[in-house]
C-alpha positions in Angstrom: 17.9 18.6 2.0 15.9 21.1 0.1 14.4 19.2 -2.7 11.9 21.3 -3.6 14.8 24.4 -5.6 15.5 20.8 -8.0 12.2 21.1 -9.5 12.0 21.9 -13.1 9.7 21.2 -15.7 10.8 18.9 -18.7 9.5 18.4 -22.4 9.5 15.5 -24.6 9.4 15.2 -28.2 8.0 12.6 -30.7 11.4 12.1 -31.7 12.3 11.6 -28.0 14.4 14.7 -27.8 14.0 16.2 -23.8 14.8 19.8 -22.7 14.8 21.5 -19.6 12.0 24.4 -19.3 13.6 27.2 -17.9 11.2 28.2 -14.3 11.2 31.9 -16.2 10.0 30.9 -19.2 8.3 27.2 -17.9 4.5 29.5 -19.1 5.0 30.4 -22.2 6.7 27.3 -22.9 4.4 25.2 -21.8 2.6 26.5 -24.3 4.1 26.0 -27.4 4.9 22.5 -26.1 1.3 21.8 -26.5 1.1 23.7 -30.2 3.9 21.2 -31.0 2.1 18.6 -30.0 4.2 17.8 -27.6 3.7 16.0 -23.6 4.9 17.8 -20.8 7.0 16.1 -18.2 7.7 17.0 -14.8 10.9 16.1 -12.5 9.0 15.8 -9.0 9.8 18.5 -6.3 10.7 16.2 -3.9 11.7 12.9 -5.2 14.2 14.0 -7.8 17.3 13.9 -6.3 20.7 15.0 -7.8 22.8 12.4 -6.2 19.9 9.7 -8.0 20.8 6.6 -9.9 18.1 5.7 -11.9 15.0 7.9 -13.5 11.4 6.8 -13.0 8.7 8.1 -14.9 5.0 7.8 -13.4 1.8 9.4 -14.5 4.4 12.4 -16.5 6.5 12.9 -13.8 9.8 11.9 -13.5 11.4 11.1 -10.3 15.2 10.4 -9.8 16.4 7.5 -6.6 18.5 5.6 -5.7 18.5 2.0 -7.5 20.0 0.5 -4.7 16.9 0.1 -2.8 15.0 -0.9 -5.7 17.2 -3.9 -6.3 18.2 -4.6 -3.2 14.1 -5.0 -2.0 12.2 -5.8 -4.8 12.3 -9.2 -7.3 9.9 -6.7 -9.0 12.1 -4.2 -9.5 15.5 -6.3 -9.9 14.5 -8.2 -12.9 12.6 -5.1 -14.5 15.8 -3.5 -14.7 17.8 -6.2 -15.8 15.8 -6.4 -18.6 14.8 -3.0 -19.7 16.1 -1.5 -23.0 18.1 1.3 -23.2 15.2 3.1 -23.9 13.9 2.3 -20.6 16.7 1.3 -18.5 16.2 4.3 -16.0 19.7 5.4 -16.9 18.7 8.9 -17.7 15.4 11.2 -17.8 15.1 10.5 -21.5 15.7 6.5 -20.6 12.8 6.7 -17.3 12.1 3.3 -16.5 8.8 3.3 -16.8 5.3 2.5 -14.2 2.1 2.4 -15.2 -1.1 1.7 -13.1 -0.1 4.0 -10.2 -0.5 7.2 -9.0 2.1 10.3 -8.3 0.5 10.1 -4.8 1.1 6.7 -3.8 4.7 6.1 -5.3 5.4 9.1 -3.1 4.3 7.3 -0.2 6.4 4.2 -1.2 9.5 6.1 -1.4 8.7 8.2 1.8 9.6 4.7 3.5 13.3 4.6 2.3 13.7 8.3 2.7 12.4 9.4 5.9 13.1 8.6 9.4 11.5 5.6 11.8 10.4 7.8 13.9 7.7 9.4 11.8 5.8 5.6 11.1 3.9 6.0 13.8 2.8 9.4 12.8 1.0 7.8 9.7 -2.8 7.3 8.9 -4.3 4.2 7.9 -4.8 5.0 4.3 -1.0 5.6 4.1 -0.1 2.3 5.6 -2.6 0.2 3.3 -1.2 2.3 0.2 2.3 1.0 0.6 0.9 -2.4 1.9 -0.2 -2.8 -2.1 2.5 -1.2 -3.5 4.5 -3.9 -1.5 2.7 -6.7 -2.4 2.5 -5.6 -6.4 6.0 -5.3 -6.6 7.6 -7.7 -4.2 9.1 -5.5 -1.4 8.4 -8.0 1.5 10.6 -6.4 3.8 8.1 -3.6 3.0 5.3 -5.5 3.1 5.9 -6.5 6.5 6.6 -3.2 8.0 3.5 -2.4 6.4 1.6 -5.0 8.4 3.0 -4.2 11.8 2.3 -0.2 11.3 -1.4 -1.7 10.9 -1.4 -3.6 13.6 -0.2 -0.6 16.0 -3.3 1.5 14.5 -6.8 1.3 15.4 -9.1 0.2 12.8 -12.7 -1.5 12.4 -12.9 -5.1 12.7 -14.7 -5.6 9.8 -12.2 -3.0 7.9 -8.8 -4.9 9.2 -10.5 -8.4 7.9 -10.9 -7.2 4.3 -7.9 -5.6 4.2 -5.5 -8.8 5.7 -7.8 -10.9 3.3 -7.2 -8.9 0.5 -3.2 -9.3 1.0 -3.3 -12.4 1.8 -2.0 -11.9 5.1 -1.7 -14.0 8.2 -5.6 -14.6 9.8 -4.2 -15.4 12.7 -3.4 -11.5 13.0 -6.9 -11.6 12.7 -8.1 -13.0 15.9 -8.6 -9.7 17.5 -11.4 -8.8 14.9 -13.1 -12.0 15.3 -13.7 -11.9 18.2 -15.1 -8.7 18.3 -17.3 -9.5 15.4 -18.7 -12.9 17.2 -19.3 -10.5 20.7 -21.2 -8.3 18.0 -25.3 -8.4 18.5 -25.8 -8.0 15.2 -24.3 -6.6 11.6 -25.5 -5.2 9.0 -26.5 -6.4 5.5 -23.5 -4.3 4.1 -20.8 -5.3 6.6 -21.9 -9.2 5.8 -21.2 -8.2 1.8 -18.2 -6.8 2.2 -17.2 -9.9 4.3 -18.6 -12.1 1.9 -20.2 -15.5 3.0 -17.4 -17.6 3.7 -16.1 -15.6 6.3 -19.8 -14.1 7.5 -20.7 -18.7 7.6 -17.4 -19.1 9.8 -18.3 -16.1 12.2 -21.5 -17.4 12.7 -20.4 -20.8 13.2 -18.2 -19.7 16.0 -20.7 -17.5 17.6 -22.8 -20.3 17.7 -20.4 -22.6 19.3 -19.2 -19.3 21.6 -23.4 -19.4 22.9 -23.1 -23.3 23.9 -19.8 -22.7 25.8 -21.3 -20.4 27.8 -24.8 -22.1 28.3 -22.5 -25.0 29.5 -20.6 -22.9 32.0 -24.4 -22.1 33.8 -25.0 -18.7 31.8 -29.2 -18.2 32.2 -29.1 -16.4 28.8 -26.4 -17.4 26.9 -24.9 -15.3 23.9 -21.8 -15.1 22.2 -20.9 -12.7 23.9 -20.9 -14.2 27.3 -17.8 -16.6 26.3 -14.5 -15.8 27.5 -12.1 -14.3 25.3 -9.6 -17.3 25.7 -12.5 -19.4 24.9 -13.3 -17.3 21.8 -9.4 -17.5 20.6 -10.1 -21.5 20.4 -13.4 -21.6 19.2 -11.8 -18.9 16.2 -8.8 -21.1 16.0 -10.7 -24.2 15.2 -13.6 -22.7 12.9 -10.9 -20.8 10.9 -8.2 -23.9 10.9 -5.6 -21.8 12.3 -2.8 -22.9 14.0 
């Protein structure tokens, strides 16, 4: 489908009244919509779609979806409708059921989930992946959420990066055991990785390296490190130090 010919550039009114910019005249129109004192509103290129069911309106652009996969997702999204006015009900442009606190550039990427093939996941960048991870987890898509997770396990990332990231989400640490035991086979860290990390999990890292050194001191190691323990020793030291099961 061709979205981008459904783009067209929309003005709003004090009194709430919208028209549609002609593309000819969208310049000089513009224009006189800022004399007026009037905001300018755009539908998006992409996302406004004619066969839509409900308008959202983000950062002055409008975008027109299908509802179904709002409600059929998100809590989030299910009760916001239900209890919209009409004034923001998402039943028209002039009705857009309105977000706040995001950008154009990151509901894009939530939508590009529902409206682009599997196929393509893999194709995506961290940064992409963690955007719709907190889209999910702000508006309750878990089915989402979760696909967000296993993209990020698929892509290669920096232990310490991953760990802030799950424990941001609140995600499993277990998925975590990979990047703890990279971190305890580490030499050393910096000052700024162990911020970031902050000192609970920079205590429980050192903890296990610790008990990772004895382990393989034990096992007849002359000059034991961390390092020296065997992954599947490493997984149960982790498991312990971190409580998981």
């Amino acid at each position: 489908m061709e979205y981008g010919r459904y783009a067209a550039a929309i003005a709003v009114d004090k009194s709430g009244v919208w028209g549609e910019v002609p593309t000819h005249h969208r310049y000089q129109s513009v224009l006189t919509i800022e004399n007026m004192g009037m905001s300018r509103i755009t539908r998006h290129p992409k996302y406004y779609l004619h066969d839509g069911s409900v308008s959202i309106h983000v950062a002055g652009t409008v975008f027109r979806v299908h509802k179904y996969f709002f409600e059929r997702e998100s809590e989030y999204f299910r009760e916001g409708f239900r209890t919209a006015g009409p004034e923001e009900d998402g039943q028209s442009d002039q009705a857009a059921f309105r977000l706040d606190d995001v950008k154009i550039s990151e509901f894009e990427r939530l939508l590009w989930v529902f409206y682009n093939p599997q196929y393509m996941y893999d194709e995506q960048p961290i940064d992409h992946w963690i955007t719709i991870l907190e889209l999910a987890t702000r508006w309750k898509f878990p089915s989402v959420r979760d696909l967000a997770v296993r993209q990020l396990q698929k892509l290669d990332m920096k232990p310490v990066e991953r760990i802030i990231t799950y424990d941001k989400y609140n995600l499993d640490k277990s998925l975590l055991l990979p990047a703890y035991i990279l971190l305890c086979k580490q030499p050393s860290r910096s000052v700024d990785d162990g911020k970031r990390l902050g000192m609970p999990t920079v205590l429980k890292i050192n903890e296990a390296r610790e008990y990772a050194q004895r382990f393989a001191a034990e096992q007849g190691c002359p000059s034991p490190t961390s390092a020296d323990a065997e992954d599947q020793e490493l997984v149960e030291i982790l498991k312990d130090v971190f409580d998981l099961s």
